[in-house]
C-alpha positions in Angstrom: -23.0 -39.6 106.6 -26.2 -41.7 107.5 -26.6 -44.5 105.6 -29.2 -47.3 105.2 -29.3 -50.7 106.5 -28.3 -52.0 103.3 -26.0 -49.4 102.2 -24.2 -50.0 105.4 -24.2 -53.7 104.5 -22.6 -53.6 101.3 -20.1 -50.8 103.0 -19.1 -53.6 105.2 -18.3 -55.9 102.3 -21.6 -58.1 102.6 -23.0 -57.9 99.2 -19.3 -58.7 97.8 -15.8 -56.6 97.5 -16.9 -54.7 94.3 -19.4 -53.2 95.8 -17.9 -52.5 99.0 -15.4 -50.7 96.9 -17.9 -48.3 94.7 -19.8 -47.7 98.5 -15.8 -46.4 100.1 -15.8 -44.3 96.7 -19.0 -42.6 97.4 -18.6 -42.2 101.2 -15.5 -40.2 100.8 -16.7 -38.6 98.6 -19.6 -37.4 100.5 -17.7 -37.2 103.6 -15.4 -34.8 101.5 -18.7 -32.3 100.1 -20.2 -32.4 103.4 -23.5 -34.8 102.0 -25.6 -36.1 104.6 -26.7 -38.9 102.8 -26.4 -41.1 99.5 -29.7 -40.7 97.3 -30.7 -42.7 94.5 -30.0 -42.0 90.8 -31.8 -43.1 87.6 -29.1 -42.7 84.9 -24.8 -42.4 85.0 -22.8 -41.4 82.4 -19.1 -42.5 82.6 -15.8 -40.9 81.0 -12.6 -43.1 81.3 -13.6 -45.0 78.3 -10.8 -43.4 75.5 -7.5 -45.8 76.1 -5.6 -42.8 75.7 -7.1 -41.5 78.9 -6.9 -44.5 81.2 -3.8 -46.3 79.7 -2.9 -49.6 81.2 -3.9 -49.4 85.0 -7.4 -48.6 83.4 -7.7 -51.4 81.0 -6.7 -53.9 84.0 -9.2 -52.2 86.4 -12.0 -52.9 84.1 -11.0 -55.8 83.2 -11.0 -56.7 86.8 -14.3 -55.0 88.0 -15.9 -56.9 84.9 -15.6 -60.4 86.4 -18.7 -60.1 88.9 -19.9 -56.3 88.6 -23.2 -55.2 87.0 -24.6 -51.7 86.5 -27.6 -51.2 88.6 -28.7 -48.5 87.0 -28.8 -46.8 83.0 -25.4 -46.7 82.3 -24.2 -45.1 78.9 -20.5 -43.9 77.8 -18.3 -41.3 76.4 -16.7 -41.7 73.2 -13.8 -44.3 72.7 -10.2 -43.5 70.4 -11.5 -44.2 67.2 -13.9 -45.9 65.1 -14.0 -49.9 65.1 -15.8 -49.2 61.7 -13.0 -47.5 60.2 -9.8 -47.9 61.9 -8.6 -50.1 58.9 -8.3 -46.4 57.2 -5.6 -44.7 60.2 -2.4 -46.0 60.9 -2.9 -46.7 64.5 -1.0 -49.1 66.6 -2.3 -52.7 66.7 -1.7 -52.6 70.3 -3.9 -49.9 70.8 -6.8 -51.6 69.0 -6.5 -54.3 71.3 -6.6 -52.3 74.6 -9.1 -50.2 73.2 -11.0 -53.8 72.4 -10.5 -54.1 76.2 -12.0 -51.0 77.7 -15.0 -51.3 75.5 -16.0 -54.8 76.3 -15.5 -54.9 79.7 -18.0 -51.7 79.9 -20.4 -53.8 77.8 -20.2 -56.8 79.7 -21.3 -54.9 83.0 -24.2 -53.7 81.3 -23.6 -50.2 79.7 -25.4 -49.2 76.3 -22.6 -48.8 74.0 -23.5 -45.5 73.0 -19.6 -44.3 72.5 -21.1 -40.4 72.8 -20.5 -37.1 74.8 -24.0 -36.0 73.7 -26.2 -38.5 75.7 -28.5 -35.2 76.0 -29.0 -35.5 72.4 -29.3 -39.4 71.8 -31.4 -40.6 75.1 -34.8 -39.6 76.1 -34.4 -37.1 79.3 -36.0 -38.1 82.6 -38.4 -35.5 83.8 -37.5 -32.4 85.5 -35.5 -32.8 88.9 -33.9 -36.0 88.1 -30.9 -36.8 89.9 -28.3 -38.6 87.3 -24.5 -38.9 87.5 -22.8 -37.7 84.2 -18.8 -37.8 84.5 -18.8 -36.0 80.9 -18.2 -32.1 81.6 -20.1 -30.5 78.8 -23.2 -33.1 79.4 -22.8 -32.7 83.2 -23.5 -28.9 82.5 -26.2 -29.4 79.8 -28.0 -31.4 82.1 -28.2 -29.0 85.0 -28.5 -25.7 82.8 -31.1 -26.6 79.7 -32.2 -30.0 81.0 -33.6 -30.2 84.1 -31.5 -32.5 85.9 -29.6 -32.6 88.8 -25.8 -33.9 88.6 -22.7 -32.5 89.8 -19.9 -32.7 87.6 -18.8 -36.2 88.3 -15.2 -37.5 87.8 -14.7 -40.6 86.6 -14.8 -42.9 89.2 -17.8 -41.3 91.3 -19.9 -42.0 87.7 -18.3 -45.5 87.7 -19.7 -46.2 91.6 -22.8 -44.0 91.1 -23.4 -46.9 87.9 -22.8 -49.6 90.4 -25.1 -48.6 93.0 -27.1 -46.6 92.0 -26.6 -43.8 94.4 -24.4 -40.8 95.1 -23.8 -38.7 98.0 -26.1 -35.7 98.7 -24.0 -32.4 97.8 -23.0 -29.5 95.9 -25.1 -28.7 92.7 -27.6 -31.8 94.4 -28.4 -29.0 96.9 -30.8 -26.0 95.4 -29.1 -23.1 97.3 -25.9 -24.5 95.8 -27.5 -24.2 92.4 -28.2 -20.4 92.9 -25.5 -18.5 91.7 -23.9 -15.7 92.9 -21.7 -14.0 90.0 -23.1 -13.3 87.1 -21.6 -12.6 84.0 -23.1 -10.0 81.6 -22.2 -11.2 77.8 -20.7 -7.4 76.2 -20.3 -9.0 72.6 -22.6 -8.1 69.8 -21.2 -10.2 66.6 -21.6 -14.2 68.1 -21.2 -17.3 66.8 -20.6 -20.7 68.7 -17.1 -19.7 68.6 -18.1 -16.7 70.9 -20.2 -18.9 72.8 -17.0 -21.3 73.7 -15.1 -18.6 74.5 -17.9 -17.2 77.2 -18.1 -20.5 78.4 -14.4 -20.9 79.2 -14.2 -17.4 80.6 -17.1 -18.4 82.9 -15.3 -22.1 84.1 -11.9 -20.1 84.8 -14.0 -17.2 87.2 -17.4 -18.9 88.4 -17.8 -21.2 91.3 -20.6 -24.4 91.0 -22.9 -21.9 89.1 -23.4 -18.7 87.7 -25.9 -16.7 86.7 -25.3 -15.4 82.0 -27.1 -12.3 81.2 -27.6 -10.5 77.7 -27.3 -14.0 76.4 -30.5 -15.5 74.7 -32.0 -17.2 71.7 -28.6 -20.1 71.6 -29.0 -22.4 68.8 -27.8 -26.4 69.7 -24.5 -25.7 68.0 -23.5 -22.4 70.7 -25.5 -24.7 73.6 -22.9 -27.7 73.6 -19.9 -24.8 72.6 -21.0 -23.1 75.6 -21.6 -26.3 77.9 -18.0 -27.7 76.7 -16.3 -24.8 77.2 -17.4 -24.3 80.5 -16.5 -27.6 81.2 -12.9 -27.2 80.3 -11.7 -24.5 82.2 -13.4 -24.9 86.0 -15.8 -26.7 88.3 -18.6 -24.4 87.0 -21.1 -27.1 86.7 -24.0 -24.8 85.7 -25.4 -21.7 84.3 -28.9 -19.5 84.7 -30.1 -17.1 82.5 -30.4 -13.4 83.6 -28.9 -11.3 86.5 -28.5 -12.8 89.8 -27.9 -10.9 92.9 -24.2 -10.7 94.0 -20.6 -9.6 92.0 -21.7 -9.1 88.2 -18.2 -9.0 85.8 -18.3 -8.4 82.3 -17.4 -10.6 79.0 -16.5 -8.2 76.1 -14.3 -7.9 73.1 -10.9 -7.7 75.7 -11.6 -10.9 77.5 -12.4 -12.7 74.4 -9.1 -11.8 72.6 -7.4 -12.7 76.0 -9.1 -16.3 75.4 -8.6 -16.6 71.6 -4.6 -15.7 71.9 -4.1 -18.6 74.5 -5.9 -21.3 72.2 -5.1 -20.4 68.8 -1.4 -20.8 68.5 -1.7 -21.1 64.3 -2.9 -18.9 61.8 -3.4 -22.1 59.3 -4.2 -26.0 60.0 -3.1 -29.2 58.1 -6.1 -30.8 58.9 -9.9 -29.7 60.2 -11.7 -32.0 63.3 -15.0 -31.1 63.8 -16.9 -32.5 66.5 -15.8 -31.7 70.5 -18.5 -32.2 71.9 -19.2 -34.4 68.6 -22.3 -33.7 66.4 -25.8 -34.5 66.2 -28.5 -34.5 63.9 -28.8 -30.9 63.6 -26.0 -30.1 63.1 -24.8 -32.8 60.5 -28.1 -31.6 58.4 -26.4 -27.9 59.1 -23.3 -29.3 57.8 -24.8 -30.9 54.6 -26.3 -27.9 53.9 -23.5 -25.5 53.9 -21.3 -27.9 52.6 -23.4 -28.2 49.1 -21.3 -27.7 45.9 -18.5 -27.4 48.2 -15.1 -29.5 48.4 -13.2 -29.4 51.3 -9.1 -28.3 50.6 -7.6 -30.5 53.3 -8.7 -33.7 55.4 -11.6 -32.9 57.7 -12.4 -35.3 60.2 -16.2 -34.8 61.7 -16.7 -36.9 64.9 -20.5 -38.1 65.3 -22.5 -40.7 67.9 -23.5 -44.1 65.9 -26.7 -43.5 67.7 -27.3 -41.0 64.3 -25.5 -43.3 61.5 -28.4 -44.5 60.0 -30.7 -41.2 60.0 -27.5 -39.1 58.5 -27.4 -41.7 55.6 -31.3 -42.1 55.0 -31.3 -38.6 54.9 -28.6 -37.8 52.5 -26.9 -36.0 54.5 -23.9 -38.1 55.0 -23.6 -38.7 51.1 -23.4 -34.7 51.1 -20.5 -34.1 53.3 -18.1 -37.5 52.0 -19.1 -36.0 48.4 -17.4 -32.5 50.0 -14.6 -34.7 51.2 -15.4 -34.6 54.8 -14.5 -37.9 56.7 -17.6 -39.1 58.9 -16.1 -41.0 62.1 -18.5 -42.5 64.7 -18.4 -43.6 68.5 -15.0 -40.8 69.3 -14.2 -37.5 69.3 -11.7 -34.8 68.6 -10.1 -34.9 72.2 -7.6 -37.2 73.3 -7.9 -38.8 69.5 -4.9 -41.2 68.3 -6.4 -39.9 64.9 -4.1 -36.4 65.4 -0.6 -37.8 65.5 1.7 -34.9 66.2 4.1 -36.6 64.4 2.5 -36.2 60.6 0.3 -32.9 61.7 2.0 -29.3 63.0 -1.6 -27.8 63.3 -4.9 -28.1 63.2 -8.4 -26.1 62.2 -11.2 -26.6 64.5 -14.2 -24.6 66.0 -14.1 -25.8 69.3 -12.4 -24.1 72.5 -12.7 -27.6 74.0 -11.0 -29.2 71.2 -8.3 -26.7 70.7 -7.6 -27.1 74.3 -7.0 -30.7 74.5 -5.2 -30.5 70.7 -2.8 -28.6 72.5 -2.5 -30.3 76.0 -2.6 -33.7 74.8 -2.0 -34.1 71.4 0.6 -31.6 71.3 -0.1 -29.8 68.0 -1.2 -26.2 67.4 -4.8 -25.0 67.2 -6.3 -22.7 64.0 -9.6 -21.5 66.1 -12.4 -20.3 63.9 -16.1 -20.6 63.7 -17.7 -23.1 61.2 -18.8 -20.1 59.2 -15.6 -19.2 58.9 -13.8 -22.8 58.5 -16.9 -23.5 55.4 -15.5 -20.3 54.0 -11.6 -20.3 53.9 -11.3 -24.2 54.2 -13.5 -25.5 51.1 -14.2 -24.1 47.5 
């Protein structure tokens, strides 16, 4: 790779250990993808912020890195455990508080806005088309690249964390515009969709597509199927990004046969003890969506809905949030459905949801079975 004066400088250790360290991240990884070259970025997103993902060697290495590092650039992060608003309602483990204490203020104290969201699409003001950014989140990786405009590749964790550091990250894969071109594309076959449908596509696409590919017969999305679709692309591949239309190249199809294929291997459970809602969590829209269909309802078990703070006071002034806790729903800011210490496999066998990301990671990590079902459907059967 050829690198600047100064890049080479701080490679070499002369602008201090920590970011010698996040430089010998980003060189091997570029070294790795073939880049030519580190180029500058005006935004990272970071993952690794859930104790439940990074455990103790996590906590410490923050912890650490916090001493003397700053963030040179925007720097905002995914969603923690739980809710430091609310945890006094869940039975979690006082050590987990603490190390969950940890992880968030040793991101603060570098600099990142504590925006606790895997929406930063839907929270932050987007930098104009052909921005190069470095989101570690999957589904906002994807957004980004597909409806935004922006250029990312589909960072892991600690390229985001060096990207925030310096600013920079190497030249390669969806960075490049003939990567971004795809050659598959997939031709949607169902008529009936939902988000639901939309999740499913998306994880058909992650297990079959390379860095991109090319959806055709799919049009008119509303935000609910774009982040379905986004997140569940994001859970089953590298796929990093989709087109819409026909591409030139192998074209496979998506109809009723694959989708049952993907529905038997996430729905393991024909009922749920409790409902999560939110994976990637929800926004305005779809909390006023919620409100709405939820009106002279009452849900018939616990349903946890999993939101950004960044929308707290907007869902209140707007009634919305009175709406769905008068239903029963349980509004929980700043986490999310995945990796949550909320679902304790040892009080839950099951669980409704409407996301294929969710129901994935319900059954990965927390170890419970999945009821998978639209919202429609959930609003239906789970409320009177």
């Amino acid at each position: 790779m050829e690198l600047t004066k100064d890049e080479e400088n701080a490679l070499d250790g002369k602008q201090g250990e920590t970011l010698a360290l996040a430089y010998r991240t980003l060189v091997a990884i570029g070294e790795a993808s073939n880049a030519d070259r580190l180029i500058p970025i005006e935004w990272a997103h970071l993952s690794g912020v859930n104790y439940n993902t990074i455990g103790d060697a996590g906590k410490e290495f923050l912890s650490q890195l916090s001493r003397d590092a700053t963030f040179k650039v925007k720097t905002t992060v995914n969603p923690m455990g739980f809710d430091f608003d609310s945890v006094s309602n869940y039975k979690l483990d006082d050590k987990f508080i603490e190390n969950q204490r940890s992880i968030k203020n040793s991101y603060e104290k570098m600099g990142a806005i504590p925006s606790y969201s895997c929406i930063p699409y839907e929270i932050f003001d987007i930098p104009k088309q052909g921005t190069h950014v470095s989101f570690a989140e999957s589904n906002a990786a994807i957004y980004a690249n597909s409806f935004s405009g922006l250029k990312t590749n589909k960072e892991g964790a600690f390229s985001a964390l060096a990207s925030a550091l310096t600013g920079k990250s190497p030249c390669s894969d969806l960075r490049d515009d003939d990567v971004r071109k795809p050659n598959l594309t997939i031709r949607m076959k169902i008529e009936s969709r939902d988000e639901l449908t939309y999740g499913m596509l998306g994880y058909f696409a992650g297990k079959v597509a390379g860095s991109s590919v090319a959806l055709s017969g799919v049009n008119d999305l509303d935000r609910r199927s774009c982040k379905s679709l986004c997140a569940g692309m994001g859970t089953s591949g590298a796929c990093g990004m989709f087109t819409f239309g026909e591409e030139e190249g192998e074209k496979i199809d998506f109809d009723k046969n694959e989708m049952q294929k993907i529905h038997d291997e996430l729905n393991t459970s024909e009922s749920g003890d409790l409902i999560t809602l939110g994976s990637p969590q929800l926004g305005l829209e779809e909390i006023g969506d919620l409100a709405l269909m939820l009106k002279g309802r009452k849900f018939q078990k616990r349903c946890m809905i999993f939101c950004p703070s960044a929308i707290k006071g907007q869902i209140r002034d707007l009634g919305y949030a009175n709406e769905i806790e008068h239903a029963g729903g349980e509004l929980l800011f700043d986490c999310c459905t995945c990796l949550s210490p909320l679902v304790d496999n040892k009080e839950v066998d099951s669980v409704v949801t409407n996301s294929v990301k969710g129901a994935y990671y319900l059954k990965t990590s927390n170890k419970v079975d999945v009821n998978l079902k639209s919202l429609k459907r959930i609003v239906q059967e789970e409320t009177k």
